[in-house]
Backbone as CSV, one residue per row, in Angstrom:
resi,resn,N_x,N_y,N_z,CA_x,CA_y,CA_z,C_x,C_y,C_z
1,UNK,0.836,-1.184,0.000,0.000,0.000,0.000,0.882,1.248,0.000
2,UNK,0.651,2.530,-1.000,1.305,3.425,-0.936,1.044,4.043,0.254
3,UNK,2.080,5.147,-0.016,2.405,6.183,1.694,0.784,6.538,2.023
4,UNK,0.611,7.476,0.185,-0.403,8.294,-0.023,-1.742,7.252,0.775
5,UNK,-2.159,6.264,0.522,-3.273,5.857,1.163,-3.556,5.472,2.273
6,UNK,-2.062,4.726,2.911,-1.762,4.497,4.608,-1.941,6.296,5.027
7,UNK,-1.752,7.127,4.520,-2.153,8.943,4.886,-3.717,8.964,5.334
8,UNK,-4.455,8.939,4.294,-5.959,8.672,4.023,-6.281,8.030,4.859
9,UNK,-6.230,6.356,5.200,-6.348,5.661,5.921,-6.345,5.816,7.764
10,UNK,-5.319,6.490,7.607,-4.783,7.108,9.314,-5.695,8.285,9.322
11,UNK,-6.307,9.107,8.551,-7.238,10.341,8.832,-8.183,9.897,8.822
12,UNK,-8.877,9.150,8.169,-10.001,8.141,8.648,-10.462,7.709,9.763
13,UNK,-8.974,7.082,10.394,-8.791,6.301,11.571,-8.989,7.554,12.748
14,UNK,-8.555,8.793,12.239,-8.222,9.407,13.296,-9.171,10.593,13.478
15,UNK,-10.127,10.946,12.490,-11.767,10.588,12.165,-12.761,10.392,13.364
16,UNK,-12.133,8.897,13.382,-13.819,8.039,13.742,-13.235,8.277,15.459
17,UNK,-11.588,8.389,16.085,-11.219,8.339,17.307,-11.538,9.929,17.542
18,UNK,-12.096,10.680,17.188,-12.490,12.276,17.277,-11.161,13.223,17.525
19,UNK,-10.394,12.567,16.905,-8.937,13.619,17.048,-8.652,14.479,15.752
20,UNK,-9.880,14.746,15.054,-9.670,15.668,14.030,-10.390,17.244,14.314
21,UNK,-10.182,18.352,13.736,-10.410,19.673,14.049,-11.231,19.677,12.401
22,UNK,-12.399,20.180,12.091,-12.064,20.412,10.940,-13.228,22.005,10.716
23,UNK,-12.932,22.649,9.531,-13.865,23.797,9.250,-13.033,24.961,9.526
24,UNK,-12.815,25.826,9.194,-12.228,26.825,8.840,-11.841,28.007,10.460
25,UNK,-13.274,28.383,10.844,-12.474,28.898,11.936,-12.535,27.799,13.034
26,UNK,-12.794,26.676,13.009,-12.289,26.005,14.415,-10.461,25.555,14.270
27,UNK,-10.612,25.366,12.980,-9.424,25.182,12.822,-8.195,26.030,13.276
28,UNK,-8.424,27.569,12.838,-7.761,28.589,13.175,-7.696,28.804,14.574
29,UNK,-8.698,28.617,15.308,-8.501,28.918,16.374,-7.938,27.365,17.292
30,UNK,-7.646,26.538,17.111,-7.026,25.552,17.672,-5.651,25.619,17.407
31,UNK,-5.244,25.991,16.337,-4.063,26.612,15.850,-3.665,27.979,16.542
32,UNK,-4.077,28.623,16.992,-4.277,29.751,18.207,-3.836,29.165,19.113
33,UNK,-4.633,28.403,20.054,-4.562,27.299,20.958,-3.172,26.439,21.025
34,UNK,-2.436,26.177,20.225,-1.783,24.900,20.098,-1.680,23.823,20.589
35,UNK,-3.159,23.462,20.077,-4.218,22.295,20.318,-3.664,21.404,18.957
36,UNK,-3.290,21.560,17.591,-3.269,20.577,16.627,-1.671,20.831,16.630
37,UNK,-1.285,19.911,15.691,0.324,19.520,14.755,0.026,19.357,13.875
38,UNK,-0.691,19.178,13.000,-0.493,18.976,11.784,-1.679,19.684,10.941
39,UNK,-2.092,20.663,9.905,-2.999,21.153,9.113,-2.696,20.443,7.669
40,UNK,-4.132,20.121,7.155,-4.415,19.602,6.078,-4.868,20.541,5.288
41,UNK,-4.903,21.406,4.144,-5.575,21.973,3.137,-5.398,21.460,2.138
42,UNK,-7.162,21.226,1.502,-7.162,21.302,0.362,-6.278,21.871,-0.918
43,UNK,-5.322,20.920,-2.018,-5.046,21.445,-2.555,-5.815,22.204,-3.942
44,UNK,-7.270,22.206,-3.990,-7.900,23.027,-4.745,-8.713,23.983,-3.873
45,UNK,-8.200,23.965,-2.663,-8.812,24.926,-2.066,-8.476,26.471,-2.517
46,UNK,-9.398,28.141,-1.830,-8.981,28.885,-2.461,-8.088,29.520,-2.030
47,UNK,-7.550,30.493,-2.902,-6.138,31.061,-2.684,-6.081,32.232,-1.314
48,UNK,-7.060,32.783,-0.978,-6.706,33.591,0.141,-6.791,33.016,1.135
49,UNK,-7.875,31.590,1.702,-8.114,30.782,2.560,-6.672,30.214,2.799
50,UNK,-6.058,29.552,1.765,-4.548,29.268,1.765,-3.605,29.656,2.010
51,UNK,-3.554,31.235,1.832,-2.774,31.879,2.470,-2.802,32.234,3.266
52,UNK,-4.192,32.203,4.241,-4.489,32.718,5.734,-4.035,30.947,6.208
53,UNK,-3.854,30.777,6.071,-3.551,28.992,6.955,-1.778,28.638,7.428
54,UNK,-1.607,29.089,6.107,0.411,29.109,5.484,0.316,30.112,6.397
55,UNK,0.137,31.168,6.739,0.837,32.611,7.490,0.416,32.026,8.763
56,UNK,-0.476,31.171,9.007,-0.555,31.183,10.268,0.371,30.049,10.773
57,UNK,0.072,28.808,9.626,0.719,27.395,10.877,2.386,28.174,10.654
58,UNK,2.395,29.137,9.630,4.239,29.151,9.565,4.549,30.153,10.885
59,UNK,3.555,30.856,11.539,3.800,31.829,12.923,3.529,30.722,13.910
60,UNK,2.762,29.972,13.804,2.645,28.952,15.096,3.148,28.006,15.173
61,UNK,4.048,27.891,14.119,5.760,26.434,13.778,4.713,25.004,13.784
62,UNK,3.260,25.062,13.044,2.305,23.832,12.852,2.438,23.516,11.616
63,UNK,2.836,21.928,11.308,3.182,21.206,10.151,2.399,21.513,9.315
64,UNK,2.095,21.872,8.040,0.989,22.358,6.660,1.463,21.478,5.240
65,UNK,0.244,20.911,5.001,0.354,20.038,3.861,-0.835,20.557,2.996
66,UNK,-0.785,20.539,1.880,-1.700,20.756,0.536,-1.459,19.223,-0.033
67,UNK,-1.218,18.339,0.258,-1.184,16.966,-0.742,-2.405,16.657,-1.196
68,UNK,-3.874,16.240,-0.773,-4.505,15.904,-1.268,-5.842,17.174,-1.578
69,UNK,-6.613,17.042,-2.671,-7.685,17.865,-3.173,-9.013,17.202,-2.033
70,UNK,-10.383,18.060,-1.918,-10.856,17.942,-0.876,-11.670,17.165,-1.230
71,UNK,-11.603,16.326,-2.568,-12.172,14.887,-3.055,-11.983,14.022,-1.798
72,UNK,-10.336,14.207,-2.047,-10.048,12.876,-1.184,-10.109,13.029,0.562
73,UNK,-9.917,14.518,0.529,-10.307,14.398,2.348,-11.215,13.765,2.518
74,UNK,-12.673,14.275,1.874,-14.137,13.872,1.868,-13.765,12.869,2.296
75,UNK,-13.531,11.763,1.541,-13.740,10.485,0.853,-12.964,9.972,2.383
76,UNK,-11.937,10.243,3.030,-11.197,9.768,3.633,-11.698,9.784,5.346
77,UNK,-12.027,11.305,5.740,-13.338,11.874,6.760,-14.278,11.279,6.934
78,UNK,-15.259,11.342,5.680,-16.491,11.239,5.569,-17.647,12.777,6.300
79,UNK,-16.530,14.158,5.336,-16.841,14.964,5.605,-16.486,16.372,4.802
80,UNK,-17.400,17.028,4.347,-16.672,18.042,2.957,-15.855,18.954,3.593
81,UNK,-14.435,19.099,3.708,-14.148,20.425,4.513,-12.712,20.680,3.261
82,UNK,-12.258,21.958,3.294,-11.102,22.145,2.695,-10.286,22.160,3.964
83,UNK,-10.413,22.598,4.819,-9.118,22.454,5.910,-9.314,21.055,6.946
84,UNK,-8.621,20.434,7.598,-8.516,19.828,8.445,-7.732,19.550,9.059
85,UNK,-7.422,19.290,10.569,-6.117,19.505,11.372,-6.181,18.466,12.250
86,UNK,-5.249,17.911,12.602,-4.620,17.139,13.643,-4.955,17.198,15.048
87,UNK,-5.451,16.880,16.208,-5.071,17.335,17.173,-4.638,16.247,18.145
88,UNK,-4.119,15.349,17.601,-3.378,14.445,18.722,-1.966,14.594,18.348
89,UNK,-0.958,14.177,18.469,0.646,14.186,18.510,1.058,12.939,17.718
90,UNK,0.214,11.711,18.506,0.658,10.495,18.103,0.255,10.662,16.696
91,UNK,-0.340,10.694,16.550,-1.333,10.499,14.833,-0.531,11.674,13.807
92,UNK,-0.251,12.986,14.174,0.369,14.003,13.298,1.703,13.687,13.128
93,UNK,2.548,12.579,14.455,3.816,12.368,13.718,3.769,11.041,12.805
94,UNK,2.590,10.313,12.877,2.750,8.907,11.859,2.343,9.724,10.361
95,UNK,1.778,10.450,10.426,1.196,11.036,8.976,2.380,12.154,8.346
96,UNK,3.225,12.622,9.362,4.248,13.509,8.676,5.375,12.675,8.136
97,UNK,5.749,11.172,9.046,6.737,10.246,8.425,6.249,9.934,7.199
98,UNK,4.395,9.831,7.200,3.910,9.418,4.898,4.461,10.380,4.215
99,UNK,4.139,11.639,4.965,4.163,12.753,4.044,5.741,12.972,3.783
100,UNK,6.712,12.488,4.566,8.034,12.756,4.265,8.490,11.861,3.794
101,UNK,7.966,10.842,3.313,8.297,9.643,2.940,7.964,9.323,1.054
C-alpha cells in the first residue's frame, strides 16, 4: 500500500477516534490554541483561505500540507471540509513520516 493511502487511511482512523479539528475557523482557532500539529488543506482549495492557513501554521511552527484535493479528504473523513487539522501528537507524527516519505 502506498504512503499516499496508509495517509488517508490514518485520517479516517483518526476521524472516527475524534482527534480531528475540521472547518475553517475552528481550525484557526485551535491553531491559536496549540491544540493541533499537523494542518491539512485542500489542494484546490482557495487562494486567500490558503494563504491565511500558510501565514498562520508558519507563525505557530504547525506542520501544513496541501497533498490531497478535498475529493479525497471527503472520501477519507467522511466529511466536505477544505481544511482539516490534527489534534493528537501520536497520529500528526505517523502522517508527517507518509508525508516525508
Amino acid at each position: 500500500m502506498q504512503n499516499r493511502q496508509k495517509l488517508l487511511n490514518l485520517l479516517g482512523l483518526a476521524r472516527r477516534a475524534g482527534k480531528l479539528v475540521t472547518g475553517e475557523d475552528l481550525v484557526l482557532n485551535a491553531i491559536r490554541s496549540g491544540k493541533v500539529s499537523l494542518v491539512f488543506f485542500a489542494a484546490d482549495g482557495g487562494e486567500s483561505s490558503k494563504k491565511k492557513f500558510t501565514d498562520k501554521t508558519n507563525s505557530y511552527k504547525v506542520a501544513f500540507s496541501t497533498t490531497f484535493t478535498r475529493q479525497e479528504l471527503a472520501d477519507a473523513t467522511g466529511q466536505a471540509r477544505t481544511v482539516i487539522a490534527v489534534a493528537d501528537r501520536g497520529f500528526a507524527k505517523k502522517m508527517r513520516e507518509y508525508l516525508d516519505n
